[in-house]
N, C-alpha and C positions, 0 to 999 in steps of 0.2 A: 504494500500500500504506500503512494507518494502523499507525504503531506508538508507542507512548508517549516519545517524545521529552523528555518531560519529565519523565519518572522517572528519579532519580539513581543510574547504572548502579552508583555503591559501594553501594548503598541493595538493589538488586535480589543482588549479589554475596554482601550479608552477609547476605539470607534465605537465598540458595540453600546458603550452607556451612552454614546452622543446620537444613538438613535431613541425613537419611541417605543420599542421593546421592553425594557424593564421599566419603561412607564405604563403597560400596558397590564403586565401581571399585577403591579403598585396600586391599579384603579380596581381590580378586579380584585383583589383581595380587601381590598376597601371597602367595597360591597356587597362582600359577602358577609365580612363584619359586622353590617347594619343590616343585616338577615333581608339582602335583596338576591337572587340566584343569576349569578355574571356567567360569562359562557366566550368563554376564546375559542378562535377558529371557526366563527360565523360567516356566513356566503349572502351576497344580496345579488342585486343583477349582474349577467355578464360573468359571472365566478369572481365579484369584486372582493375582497376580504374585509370585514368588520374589525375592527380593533376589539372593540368588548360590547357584545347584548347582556344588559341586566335588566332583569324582570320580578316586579310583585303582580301579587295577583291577590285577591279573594273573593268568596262565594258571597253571593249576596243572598241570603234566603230565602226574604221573603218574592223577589222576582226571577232568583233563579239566575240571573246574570253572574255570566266572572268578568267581574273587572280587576282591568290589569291595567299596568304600566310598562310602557319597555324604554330602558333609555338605551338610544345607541350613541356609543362614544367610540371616537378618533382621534385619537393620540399621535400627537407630535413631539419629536425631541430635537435638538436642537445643540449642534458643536461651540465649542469654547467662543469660536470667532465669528459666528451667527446673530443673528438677533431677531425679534417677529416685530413687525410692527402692525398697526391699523389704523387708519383714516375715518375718523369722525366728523358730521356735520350736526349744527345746534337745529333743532327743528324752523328756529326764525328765519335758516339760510335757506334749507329744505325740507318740505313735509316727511316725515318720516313715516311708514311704513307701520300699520298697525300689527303688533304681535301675533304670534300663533303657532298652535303646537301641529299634530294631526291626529284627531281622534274618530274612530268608527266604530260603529256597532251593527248590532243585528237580533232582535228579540221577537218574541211574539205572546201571544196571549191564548187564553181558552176557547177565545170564538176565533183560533186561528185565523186574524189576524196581525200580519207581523210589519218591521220596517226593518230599513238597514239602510246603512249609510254614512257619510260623516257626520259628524256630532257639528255642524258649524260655530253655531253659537257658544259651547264649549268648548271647543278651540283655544277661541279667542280668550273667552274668563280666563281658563288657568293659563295661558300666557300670562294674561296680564297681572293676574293676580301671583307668578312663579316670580317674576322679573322685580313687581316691586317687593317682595318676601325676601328676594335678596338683596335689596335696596338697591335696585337698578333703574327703579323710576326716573331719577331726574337728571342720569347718564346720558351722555351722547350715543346713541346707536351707533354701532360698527360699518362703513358702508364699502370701504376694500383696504385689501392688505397688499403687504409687499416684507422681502426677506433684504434686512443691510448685511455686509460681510464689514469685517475688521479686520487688516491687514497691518501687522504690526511694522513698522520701518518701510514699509512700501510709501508710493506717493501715490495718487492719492491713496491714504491710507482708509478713506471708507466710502463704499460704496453701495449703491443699489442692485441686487440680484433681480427683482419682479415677484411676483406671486406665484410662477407655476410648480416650485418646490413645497409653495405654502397652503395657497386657497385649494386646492387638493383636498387635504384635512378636512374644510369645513364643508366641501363640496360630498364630498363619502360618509360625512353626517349626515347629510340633509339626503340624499338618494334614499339611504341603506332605511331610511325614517319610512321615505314614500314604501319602500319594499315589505318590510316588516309593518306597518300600519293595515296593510289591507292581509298578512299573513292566514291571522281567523277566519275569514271566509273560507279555507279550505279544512273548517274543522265542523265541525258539527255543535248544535247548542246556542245558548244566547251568550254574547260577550258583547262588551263593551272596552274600545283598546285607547288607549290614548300613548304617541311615540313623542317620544322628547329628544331632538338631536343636540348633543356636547361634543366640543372640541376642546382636547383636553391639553393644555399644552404645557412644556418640561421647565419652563420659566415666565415670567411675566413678559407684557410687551408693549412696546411704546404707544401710546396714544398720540397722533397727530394729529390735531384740530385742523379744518381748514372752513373757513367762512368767507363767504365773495370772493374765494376763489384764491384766498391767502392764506399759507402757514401762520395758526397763531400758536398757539402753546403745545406744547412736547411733555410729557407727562407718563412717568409710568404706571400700568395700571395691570392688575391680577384677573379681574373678569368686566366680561361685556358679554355682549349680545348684536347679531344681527339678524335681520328680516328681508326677505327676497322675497317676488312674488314669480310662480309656476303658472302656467298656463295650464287649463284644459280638466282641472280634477272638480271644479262644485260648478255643473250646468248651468247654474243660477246665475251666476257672474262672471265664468271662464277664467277666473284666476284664483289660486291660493297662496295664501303669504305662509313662508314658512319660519320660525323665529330658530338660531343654533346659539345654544351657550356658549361664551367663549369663558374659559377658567383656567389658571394655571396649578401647578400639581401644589401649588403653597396653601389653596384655599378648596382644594379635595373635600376637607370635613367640611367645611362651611356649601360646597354640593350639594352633597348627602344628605344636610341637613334639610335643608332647601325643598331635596328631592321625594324626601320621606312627607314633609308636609303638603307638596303637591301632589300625592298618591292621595295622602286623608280628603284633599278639597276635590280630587275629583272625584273619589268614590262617592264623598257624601252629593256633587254635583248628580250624577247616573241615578243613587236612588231617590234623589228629586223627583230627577224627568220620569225614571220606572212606572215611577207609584202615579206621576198625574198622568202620565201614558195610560195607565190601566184601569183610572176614572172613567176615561173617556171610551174605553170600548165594549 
């Protein structure tokens, strides 16, 4: 057997931490922690690879629905000479983009009558209600990124890479979300799913304001959020806004935390609608 005997195994060591691989088992064991069941070596479209599916779930009794949560998270890491950055605008410059998660269901009732669908209007709530819980209300939204390098003793010694090393990450959130959101349909029973996309990354990252079109303040910052809108998923309006957490591995617990109470506000959401659902048929 040929193997590189002569490559210095500290040398191989300190590439493999400058990836997002042991930030990936680091998330998944974090969540299993908090009695959430994480799952490495997930597949969504295309044979793409999920970084980490963690899911709760519970029985609802009296309607019989499971609802669950699934969050899927994409983990980025990032070399000594790296850095992430992201571009902000104040809503006064640009309207910004209303929140939202992607939730579906599908139940029925005794006079087999049923529905299924996305949950629209739930969406939206525990977006908005996930984002201020972490106190990201009155944050600038994320609206693109780009990767700087740092080149020590070089001229210029720093520069811009682009995004296609980076926005990747928050792009394999946001798909692997649409994939696994409609998953249930291929199961039998009533469920209720709501997906929540994170990007999870190995340090914090710049915030760069820009307003009328000018760099103002540079700031670092641990978590954000951005909002994109999808063509073509709710008939009613042909677009869906998708919200991805952005989070550094520094504020993982403060996630978690986040993430366990936006399980409790939408389950209690679901047996709302269940119960006045059932009024009515």
């Amino acid at each position: 057997m040929t193997t590189r005997d002569d490559w210095p195994a500290d040398e191989i060591k300190r590439l493999a931490q400058g990836s997002g691989k042991p930030l990936e088992v680091e998330c998944a064991m974090a969540f299993l922690a908090e009695r959430w069941l994480p799952r490495l070596g997930c597949y969504y479209r295309n044979n793409r690879e999920l970084d980490v599916l963690a899911t709760r779930e519970e029985h609802l009794k009296e309607s019989g629905i499971i609802c669950r949560v699934r969050v899927v998270v994409s983990c980025r890491g990032f070399p000594a000479k790296h850095a992430p950055l992201a571009y902000s605008v104040s809503d006064g410059c640009v309207p910004a983009l209303p929140p939202s998660f992607l939730a579906e269901h599908r139940w029925s009732s005794a006079t087999s009558r049923s529905t299924h669908g996305a949950l629209v209007d739930i969406e939206h709530q525990v977006a908005q209600w996930t984002i201020g819980h972490a106190q990201m209300g009155t944050q600038r939204p994320l609206v693109a990124f780009d990767l700087a390098e740092r080149n020590k003793g070089k001229d210029p010694e720093f520069k811009l890479l682009g995004d296609r090393s980076y926005y990747p990450s928050l792009d394999s959130a946001v798909q692997a979300a649409f994939h696994w959101s409609a998953e249930d349909y291929n199961t039998n029973g009533s469920f209720a799913t709501l997906c929540v996309p994170v990007c999870l990354l190995s340090i914090p990252f710049w915030d760069v304001c820009i307003n009328d079109g000018v760099v103002n303040d540079v700031v670092p910052r641990s978590l954000g959020f951005q909002t994109n809108s999808y063509p073509g998923r709710h008939a009613s309006n042909n677009r869906c806004n998708v919200t991805v957490l952005v989070y550094s591995r520094e504020k993982l617990g403060e996630l978690l935390s986040t993430l366990d109470t936006t399980f409790i506000n939408f389950r209690n959401l679901i047996e709302k609608q269940s119960s006045d659902w059932k009024l009515t048929t």
